[in-house]
N, C-alpha and C positions, 0 to 999 in steps of 0.2 A: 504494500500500500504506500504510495507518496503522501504527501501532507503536504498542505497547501499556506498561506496565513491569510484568512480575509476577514471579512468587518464582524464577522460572528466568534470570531478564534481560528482556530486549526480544524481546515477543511480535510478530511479524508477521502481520496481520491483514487479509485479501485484501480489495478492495471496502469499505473503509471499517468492515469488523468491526461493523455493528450488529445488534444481535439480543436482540427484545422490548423496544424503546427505552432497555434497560440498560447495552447493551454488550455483549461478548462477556466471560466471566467464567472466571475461574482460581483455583481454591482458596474461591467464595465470594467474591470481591472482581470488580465491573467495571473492565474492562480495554479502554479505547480511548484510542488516546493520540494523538500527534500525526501531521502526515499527509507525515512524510518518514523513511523507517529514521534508525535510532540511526547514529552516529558512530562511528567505532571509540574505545573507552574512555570512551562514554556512562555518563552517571550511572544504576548499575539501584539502581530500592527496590520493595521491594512494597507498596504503599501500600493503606489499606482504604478503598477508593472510594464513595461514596454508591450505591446500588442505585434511586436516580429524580434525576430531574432533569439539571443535567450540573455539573461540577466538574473544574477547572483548579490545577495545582501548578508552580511552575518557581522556581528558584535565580536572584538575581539577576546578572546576567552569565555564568553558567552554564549556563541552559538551562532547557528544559522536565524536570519530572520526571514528564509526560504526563497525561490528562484522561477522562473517562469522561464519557458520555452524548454525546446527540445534537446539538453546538457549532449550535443554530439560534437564534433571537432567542424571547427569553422576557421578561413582566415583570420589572424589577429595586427595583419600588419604591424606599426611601430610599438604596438603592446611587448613587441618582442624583447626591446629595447631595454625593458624592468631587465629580462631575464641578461641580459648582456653587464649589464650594469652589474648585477649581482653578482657573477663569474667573475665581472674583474677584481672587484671589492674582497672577493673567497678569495682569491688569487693574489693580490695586491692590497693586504688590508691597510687601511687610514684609521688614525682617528679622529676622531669629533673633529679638532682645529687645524689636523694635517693637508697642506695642500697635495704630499706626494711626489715622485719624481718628475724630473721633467721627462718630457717625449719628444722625440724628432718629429716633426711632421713629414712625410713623404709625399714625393710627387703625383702619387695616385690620388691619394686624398684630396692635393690642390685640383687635379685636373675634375676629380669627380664633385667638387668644390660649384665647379660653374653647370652644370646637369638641369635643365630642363624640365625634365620629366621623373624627380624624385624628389624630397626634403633631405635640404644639406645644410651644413655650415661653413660659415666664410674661414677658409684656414689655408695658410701660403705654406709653400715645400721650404722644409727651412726653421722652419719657426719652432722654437723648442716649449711647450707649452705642457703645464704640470695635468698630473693625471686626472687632480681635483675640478679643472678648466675643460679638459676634452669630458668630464662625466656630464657637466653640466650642457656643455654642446652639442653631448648625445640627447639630453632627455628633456631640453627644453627646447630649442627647436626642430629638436629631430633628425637629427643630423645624421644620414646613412653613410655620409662619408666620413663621417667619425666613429661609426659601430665600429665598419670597419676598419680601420686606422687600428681602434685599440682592439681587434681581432686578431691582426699581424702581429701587433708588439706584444701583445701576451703569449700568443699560440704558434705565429710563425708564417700560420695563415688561416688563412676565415673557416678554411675548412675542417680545422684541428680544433679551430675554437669552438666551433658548431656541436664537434664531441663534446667540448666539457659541457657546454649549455645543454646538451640531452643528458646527460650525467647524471647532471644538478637536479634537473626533471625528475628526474627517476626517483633520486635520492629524497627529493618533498612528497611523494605517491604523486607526482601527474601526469598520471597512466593514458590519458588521452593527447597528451600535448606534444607536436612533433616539431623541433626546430630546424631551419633548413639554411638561414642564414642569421648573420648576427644585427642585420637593419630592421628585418620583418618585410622585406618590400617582395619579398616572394610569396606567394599564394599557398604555396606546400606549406610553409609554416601554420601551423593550428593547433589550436587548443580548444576551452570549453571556459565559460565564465566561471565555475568553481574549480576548476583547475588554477587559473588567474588567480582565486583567490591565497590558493594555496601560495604560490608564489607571493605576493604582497604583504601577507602576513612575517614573512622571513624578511621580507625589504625593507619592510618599515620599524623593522627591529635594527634596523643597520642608521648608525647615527649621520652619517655624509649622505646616505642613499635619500634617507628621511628629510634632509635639509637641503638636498639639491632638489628634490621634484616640487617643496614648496618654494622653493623661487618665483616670483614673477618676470626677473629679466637676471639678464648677465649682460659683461661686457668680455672681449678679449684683447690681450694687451697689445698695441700696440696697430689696432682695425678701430676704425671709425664708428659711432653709433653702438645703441644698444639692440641686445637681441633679446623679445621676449619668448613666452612661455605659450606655447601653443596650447596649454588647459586654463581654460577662461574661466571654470568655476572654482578659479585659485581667489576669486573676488567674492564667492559669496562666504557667508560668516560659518567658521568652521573647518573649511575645506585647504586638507596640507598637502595635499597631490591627488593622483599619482602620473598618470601617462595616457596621452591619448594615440588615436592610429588610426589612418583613415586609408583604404585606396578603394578603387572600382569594386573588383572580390568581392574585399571585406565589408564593407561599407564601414560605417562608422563606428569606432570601439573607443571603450574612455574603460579604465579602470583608475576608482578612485578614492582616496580615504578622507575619514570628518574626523572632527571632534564634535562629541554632542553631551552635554549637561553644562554646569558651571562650576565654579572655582577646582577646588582636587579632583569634585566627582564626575571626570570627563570620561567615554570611553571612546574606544576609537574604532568606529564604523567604517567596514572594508567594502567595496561595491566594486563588480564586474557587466559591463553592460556592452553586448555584443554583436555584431552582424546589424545596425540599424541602417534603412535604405542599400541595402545593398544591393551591386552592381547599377548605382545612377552615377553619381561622381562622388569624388572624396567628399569637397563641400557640405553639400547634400548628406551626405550620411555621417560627418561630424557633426555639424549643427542638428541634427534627430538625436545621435549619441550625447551632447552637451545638453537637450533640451531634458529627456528621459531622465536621466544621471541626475542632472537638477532638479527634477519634479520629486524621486528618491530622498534624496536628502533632504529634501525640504519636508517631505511625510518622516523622516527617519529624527531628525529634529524636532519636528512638531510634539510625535506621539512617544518616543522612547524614553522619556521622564519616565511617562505615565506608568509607561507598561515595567519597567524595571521594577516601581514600589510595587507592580501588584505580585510578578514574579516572585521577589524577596532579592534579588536580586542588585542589589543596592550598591556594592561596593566597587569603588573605580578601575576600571582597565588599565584606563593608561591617566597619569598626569604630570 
């Protein structure tokens, strides 16, 4: 039986509740949640679910707040990008206030620097730039030519690097997530919104990973202008990242973390929201992904006070 969360509690939903690949729906909202009954003094909310694609919610150390659509392997485009980030960090750990070595820049990187037809960052051959600067010009503008950049300099080459990232996969249980490069800008790459989750839960345990995707902008030394942060719901109140990812395939993907209560008693809400408009254009299916994501947290804010005191559930996640 799956479980669902809708405005009555925890719906019970026979046979996996799928229907018209939206879900099974309650008041106008999809409703398919995770694939074990609620708990006695489960967290209920009713959340307003994306109506395509599939999307993942849950409380850190608390639990799922359940998920909608059909959890199978879908392009994740620059979602990929978390897991890149995270391989290099295993690999090359910082702390908190370390910027890290510097790195050569390579001529591939400058040439694929000027590219058309993908998300890059401005970076000349030459340029010796710390690790802490190319993390952040990976995962705030998106920069494919920087995935890879620090694919060669960790593993030798993209392709070596692409091992550890399935590796890494394996090693969180995310048994449906296939990685193919280290930008995302390949379509073979896929995962599942609770696979994501798993992933970002270890991410945001990482204190540079945590503090680069809340950026709203960066600069690089010595290039003109600022570059900002491709996740716009870094502006509404609460929201510390995480990564978005848009191409034709995939349509639109945002995985993203809150803070929600006040003073200590904050917890920190993980969300995966997946496949929105997909195959019209990127555009188009980030702004569905940025709208949906937003509509979430603004219900995961509203009602999760509430619902913690009736659970018993009271004590903070994270602060």
């Amino acid at each position: 039986m799956a479980v669902g969360v809708g405005a009555g509690g925890w719906v019970g939903l026979a046979g996996g509740g799928e229907q018209g690949g939206g879900g099974v729906r309650a008041g106008g909202r999809a409703l398919v949640g995770s694939a074990s009954p609620a708990p006695s003094g489960a967290l209920r909310l009713d959340l307003p679910w994306p109506t395509e694609g599939q999307a993942s919610v849950e409380v850190a150390g608390l639990g799922s707040l359940g998920s909608s659509g059909r959890q199978q392997p879908v392009p994740i485009a620059s979602l990929a990008k978390v897991m890149t980030a995270y391989v290099i960090l295993k690999e090359h750990p910082l702390r908190a206030d370390e910027a890290g070595p510097r790195i050569t820049v390579d001529a591939t990187a400058e040439a694929e620097s000027h590219s058309l037809s993908e998300s890059t960052a401005p970076v000349r051959a030459g340029q010796r730039l710390t690790q802490r600067t190319l993390l952040e010009l990976l995962l705030l503008p998106s920069g494919n030519n920087v995935a890879r950049l620090l694919a060669r300099w960790d593993a030798g080459s993209q392709q070596a690097f692409v091992a550890k990232m399935n590796r890494a996969a394996a090693d969180l249980g995310m048994r449906q997530t296939t990685y193919t490069g280290a930008s995302g800008v390949e379509p073979t790459t896929r995962s599942t919104a609770d696979d994501q989750l798993k992933l970002a839960r270890q991410a945001m345990r990482h204190p540079v990973l945590r503090t680069v995707v809340g950026l709203r902008e960066t600069t690089v030394p010595e290039s003109p202008g600022v570059i900002t942060n491709t996740n716009r719901l870094l502006a509404k109140p609460g929201v510390i990242g995480l990564k978005t990812g848009s191409s034709t395939p995939a349509g639109g993907n945002l995985l993203w973390a809150a803070e929600v209560g006040s003073g200590r008693a904050r917890h920190l809400v993980l969300g995966a929201v997946l496949g929105q408009r997909a195959h019209t254009t990127p555009a188009e299916g980030m702004a569905a992904a940025l709208t949906h994501s937003g509509e979430l947290i603004d219900a995961v804010r509203q009602g999760l006070p509430a619902a913690l005191i009736g659970s018993g559930a009271r004590q903070p996640v994270h602060s």
